[in-house]
ZAROSE-149707 format. One record per residue (C-alpha): residue number from 1; residue in one letter; x, y, z. Coordinates in nm, 4 decimals. Each point is the difference from the previous one (the first is absolute). Layout:
N
nr:rest:X:Y:Z
NUM:a:X:Y:Z $
...
//
This chain:
244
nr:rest:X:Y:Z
1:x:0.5893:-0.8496:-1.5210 $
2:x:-0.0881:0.2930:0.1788 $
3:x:0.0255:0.1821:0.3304 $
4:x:-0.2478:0.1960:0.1655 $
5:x:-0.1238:0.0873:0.3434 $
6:x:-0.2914:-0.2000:0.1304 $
7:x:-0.1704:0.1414:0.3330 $
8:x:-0.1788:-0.3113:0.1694 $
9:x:-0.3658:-0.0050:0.0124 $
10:x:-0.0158:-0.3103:0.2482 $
11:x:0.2225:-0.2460:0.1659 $
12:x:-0.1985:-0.2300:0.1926 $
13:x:0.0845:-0.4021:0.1454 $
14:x:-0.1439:-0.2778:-0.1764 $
15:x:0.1600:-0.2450:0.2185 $
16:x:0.2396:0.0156:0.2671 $
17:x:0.2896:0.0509:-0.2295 $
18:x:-0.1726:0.0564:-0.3385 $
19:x:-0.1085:0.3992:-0.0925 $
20:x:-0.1815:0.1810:-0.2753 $
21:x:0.1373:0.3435:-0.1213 $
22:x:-0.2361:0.1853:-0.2636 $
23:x:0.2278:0.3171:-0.0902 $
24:x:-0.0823:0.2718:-0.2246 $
25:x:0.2119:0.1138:-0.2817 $
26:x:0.1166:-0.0455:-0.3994 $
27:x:-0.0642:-0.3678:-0.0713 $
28:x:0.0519:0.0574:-0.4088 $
29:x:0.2753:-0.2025:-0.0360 $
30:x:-0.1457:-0.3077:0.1661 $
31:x:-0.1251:-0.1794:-0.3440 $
32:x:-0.0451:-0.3892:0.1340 $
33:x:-0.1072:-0.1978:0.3136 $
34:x:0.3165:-0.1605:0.1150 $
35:x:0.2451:0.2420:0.0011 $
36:x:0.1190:0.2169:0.3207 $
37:x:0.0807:0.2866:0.1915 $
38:x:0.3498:0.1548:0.1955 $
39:x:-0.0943:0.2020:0.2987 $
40:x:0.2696:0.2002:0.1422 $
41:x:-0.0227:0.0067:0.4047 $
42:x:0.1839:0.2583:0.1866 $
43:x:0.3372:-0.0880:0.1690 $
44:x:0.0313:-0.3380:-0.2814 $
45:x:0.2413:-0.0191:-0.2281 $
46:x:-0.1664:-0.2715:-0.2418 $
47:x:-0.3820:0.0657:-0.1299 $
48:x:-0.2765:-0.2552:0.0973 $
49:x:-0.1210:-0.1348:-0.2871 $
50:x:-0.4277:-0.1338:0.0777 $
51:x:-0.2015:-0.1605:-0.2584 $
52:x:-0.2866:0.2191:-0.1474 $
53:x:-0.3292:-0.1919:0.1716 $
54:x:-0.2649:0.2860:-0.2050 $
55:x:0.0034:0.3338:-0.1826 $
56:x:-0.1880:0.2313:-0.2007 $
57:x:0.1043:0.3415:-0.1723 $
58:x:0.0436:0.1843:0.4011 $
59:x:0.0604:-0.2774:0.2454 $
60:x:0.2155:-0.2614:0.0534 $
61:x:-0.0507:-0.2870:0.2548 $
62:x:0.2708:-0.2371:0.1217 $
63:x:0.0081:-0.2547:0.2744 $
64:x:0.3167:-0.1171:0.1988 $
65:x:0.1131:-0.2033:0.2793 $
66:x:0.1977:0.1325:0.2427 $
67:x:0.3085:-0.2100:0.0153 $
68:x:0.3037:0.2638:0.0287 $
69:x:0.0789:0.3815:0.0862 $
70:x:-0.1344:0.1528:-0.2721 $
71:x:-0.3603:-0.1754:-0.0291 $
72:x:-0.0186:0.0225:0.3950 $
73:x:0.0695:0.4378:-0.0910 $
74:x:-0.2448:-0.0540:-0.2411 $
75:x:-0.2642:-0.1285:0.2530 $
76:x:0.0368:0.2781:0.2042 $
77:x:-0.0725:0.2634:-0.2545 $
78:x:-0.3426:0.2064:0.0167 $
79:x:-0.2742:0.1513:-0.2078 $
80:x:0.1782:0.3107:-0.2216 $
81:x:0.3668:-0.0947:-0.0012 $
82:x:0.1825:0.0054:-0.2837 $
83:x:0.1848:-0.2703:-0.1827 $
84:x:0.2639:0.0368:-0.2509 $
85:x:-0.1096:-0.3234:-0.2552 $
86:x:0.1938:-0.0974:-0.3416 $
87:x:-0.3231:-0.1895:-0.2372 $
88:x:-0.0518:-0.1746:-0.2853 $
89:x:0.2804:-0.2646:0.1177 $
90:x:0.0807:-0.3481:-0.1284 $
91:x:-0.2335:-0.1932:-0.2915 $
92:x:-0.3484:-0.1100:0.0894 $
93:x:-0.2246:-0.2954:-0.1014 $
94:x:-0.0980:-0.0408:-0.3372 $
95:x:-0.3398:-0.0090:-0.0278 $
96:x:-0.0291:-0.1665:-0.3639 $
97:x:0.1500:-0.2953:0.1133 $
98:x:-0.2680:-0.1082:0.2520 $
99:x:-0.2512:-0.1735:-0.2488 $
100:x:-0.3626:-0.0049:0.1976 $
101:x:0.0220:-0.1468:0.2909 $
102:x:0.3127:0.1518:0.1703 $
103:x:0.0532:-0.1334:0.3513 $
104:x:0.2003:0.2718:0.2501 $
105:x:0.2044:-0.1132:0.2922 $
106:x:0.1851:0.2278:0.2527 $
107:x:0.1824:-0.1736:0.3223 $
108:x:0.0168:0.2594:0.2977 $
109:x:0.1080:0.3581:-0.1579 $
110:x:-0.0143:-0.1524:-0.3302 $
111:x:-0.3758:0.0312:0.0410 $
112:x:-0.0189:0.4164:-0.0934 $
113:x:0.0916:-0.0185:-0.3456 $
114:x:-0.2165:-0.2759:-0.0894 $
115:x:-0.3157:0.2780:0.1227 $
116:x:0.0694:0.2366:-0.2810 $
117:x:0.0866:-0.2715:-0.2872 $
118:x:-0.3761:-0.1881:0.0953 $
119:x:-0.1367:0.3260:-0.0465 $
120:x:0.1285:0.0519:-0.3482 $
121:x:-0.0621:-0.3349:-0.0574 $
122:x:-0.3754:-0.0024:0.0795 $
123:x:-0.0625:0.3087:-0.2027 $
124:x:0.1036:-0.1834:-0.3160 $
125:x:-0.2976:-0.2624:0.0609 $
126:x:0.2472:-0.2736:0.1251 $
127:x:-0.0898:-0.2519:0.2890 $
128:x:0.2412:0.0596:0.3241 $
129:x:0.0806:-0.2646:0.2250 $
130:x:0.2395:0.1502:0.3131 $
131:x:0.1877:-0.2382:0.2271 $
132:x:0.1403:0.1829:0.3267 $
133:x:0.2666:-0.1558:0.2121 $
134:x:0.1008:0.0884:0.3231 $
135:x:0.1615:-0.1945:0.3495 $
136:x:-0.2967:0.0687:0.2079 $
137:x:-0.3723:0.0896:0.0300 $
138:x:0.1658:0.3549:0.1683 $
139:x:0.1939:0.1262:-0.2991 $
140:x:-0.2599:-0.0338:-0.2566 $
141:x:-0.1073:0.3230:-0.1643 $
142:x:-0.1901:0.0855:-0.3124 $
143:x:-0.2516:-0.2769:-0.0489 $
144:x:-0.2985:0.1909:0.0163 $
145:x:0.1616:0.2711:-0.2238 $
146:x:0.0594:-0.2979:-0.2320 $
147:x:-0.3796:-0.1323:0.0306 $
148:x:-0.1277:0.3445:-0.0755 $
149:x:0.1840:0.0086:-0.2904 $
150:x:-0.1922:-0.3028:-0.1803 $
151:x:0.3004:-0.2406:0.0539 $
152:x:-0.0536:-0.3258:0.1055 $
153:x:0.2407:0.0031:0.3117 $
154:x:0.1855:-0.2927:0.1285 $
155:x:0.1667:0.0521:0.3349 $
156:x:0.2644:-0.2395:0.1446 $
157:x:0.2040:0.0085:0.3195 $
158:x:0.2875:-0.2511:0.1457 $
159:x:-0.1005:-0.0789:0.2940 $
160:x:-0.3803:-0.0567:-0.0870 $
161:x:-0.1401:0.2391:0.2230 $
162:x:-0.2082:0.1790:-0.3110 $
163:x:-0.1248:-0.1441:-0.3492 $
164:x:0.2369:-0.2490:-0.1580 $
165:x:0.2834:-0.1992:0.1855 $
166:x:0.3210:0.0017:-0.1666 $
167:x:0.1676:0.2563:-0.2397 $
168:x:-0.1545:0.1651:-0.3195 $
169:x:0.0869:-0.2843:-0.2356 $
170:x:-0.2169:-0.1968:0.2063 $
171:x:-0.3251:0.2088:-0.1282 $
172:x:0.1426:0.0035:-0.3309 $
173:x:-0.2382:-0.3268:-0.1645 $
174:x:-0.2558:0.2939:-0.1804 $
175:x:-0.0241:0.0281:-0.3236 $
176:x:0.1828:0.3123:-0.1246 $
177:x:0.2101:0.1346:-0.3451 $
178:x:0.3135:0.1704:0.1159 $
179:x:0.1042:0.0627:0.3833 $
180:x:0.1556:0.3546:0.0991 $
181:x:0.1908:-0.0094:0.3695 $
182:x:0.1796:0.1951:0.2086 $
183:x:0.1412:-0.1397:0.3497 $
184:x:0.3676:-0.1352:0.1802 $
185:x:0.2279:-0.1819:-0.2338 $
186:x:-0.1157:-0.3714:0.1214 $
187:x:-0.3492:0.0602:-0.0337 $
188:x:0.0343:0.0893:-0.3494 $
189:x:0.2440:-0.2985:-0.0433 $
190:x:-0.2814:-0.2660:0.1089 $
191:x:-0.2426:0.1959:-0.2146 $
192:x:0.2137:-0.0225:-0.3384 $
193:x:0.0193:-0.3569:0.1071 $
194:x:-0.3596:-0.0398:0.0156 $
195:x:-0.1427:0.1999:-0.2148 $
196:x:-0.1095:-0.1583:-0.3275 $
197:x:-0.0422:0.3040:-0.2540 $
198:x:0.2066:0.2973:-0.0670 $
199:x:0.0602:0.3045:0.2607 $
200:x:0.1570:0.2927:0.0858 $
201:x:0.1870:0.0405:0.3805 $
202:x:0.1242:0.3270:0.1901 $
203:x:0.3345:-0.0519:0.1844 $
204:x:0.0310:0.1585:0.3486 $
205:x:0.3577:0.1198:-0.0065 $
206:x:0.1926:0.2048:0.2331 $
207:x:0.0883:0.2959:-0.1936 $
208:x:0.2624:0.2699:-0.0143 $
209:x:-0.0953:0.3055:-0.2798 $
210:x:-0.3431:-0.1356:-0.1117 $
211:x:0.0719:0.1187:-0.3589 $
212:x:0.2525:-0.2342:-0.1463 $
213:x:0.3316:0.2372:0.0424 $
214:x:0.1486:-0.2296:0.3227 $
215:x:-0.0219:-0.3502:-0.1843 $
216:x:-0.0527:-0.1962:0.3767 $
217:x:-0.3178:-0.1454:-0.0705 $
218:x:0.1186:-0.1945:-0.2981 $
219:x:-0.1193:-0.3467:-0.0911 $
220:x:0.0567:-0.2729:-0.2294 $
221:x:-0.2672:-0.1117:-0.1980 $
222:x:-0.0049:-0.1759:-0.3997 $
223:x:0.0520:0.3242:-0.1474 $
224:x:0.2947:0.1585:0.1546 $
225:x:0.0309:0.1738:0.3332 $
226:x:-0.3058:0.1967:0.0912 $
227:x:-0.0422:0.2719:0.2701 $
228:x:-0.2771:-0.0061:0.2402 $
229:x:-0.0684:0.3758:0.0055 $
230:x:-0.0159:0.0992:-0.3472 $
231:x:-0.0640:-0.3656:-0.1822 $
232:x:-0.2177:-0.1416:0.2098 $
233:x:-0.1118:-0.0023:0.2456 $
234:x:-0.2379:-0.1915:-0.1381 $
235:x:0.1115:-0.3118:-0.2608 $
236:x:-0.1261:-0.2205:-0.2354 $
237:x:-0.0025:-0.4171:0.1647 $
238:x:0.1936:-0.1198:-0.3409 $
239:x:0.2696:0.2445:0.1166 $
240:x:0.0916:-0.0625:0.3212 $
241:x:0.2849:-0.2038:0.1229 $
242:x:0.0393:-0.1472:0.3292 $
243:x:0.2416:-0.0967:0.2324 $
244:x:0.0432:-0.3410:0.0749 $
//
C-alpha cells in the first residue's frame, strides 16, 4: 500500500452515470489486475475505494458509477486537480491459474478490472473470451475497448435491448479453462452455480479502512474469516461460502 497524489489527466462520461478518470501519479505499488484504489474526497470522512480499470508506470485509469456523494464529487472534478489516492490495495487475480482459454466476465462496474487482467492475459499468448453484462443497451461501456484488445467479446443485457437476452450466465456455453469475475454478489452467485471449471471472483463490499485495520468487511468462507480489503477482494470459487 501506498499513498500518493494523483492530479487527473481526464474525467470524461461514458454513460449517463458511468465515468473514466485517467490520473497521473506513482502507480508502483499496483502489482496485479484486480486489486483497488482509496480516493480521499474533500469534506468525506470514509475513502472511496474504485477498482483499477488500466495502468502503466505514470497513469492510472479508473471508471465509476455515480451512485452516492462522493462519486457524484468525483464527477464534478476537472482536468489538473489533485487527488489524494492510497494504491496497491487488496489481492488481484492470479494469472497462473487461468490455463489457455480464460473466459473474463464483469457485470456493470465489475467490467473495469476485467480490461487490465485481458490485457495481461493476451500478452502471455492465451485466448480471451470477455462476457459484459449490463441492464440496458444505455449503460454499456467498454466493448469496443474490449474488441480492440483481441478478445472475443460477448455482450449481454436484461432487458434485450443489445446482444444477448438474459444475464451473463446465459452467454456462458463457450468453451473456456478457468473463469475470472468481478460484479454484485448475486451475479457471481448464479455464475459459481453455473460455471463448470475452476475460477476466481472479486467481492464488491462496502468498506470502512480499505487496508484490513477496521475488520467490517469480513466474510466467512472454508478457510476462516477473510477480509475483503486486504484478502480478497478477489477469491478462489473452492473457497467461498454462501448464504443460504
Amino acid at each position: 500500500m501506498k499513498q500518493s497524489i494523483f492530479t487527473i489527466k481526464e474525467n470524461k462520461a461514458l454513460t449517463d452515470t458511468t465515468w473514466k478518470m485517467i490520473l497521473e501519479g506513482d502507480t508502483s505499488a499496483i502489482t496485479a489486475s484486480g486489486q483497488f484504489v482509496n480516493i480521499q474526497l474533500d469534506g468525506l470522512f470514509l475513502r472511496r475505494p474504485i477498482s483499477v480499470c488500466d495502468y502503466d508506470e505514470a497513469t492510472l485509469t479508473i471508471i465509476y458509477k455515480v451512485v452516492g456523494k462522493g462519486t457524484e464529487q468525483m464527477s464534478a472534478m476537472q482536468a489538473g486537480q489533485e487527488l489524494d489516492i492510497l494504491t496497491g490495495l487488496g489481492n488481484g487475480y492470479d494469472l497462473s491459474l487461468t490455463g489457455e482459454k480464460p473466459l473474463l466476465i464483469g457485470g456493470g462496474v465489475g467490467v473495469p478490472p476485467m480490461y487490465n487482467l485481458a490485457k495481461k492475459l493476451l500478452a502471455e499468448g492465451k485466448e480471451v473470451s470477455v462476457i459484459l453484462g449490463f441492464n440496458t443497451k444505455d449503460e454499456i461501456f467498454y466493448e469496443e475497448e474490449f474488441k480492440a484488445l483481441g478478445c472475443k467479446v460477448t455482450v449481454t443485457t436484461v432487458d434485450g435491448s443489445y446482444g444477448i437476452k438474459g444475464f451473463v450466465t446465459n452467454a456462458m456455453d463457450c468453451e473456456y479453462t478457468h473463469f475470472c469475475a468481478c460484479g454484485p454478489e448475486p451475479m457471481l452467485k448464479a455464475i459459481y452455480k453455473a460455471s463448470k471449471t475452476s475460477g476466481q471472483m472479486s467481492f464488491e463490499e462496502r468498506m470502512g479502512c480499505g487496508f484490513g485495520a477496521c475488520m467490517g468487511c469480513s466474510c466467512k468462507t472454508l478457510t476462516g474469516y477473510k477480509r475483503i480489503c486486504k484478502d480478497g477482494p478477489v477469491m478462489k470459487k473452492e473457497e467461498i461460502l454462501w448464504e443460504a
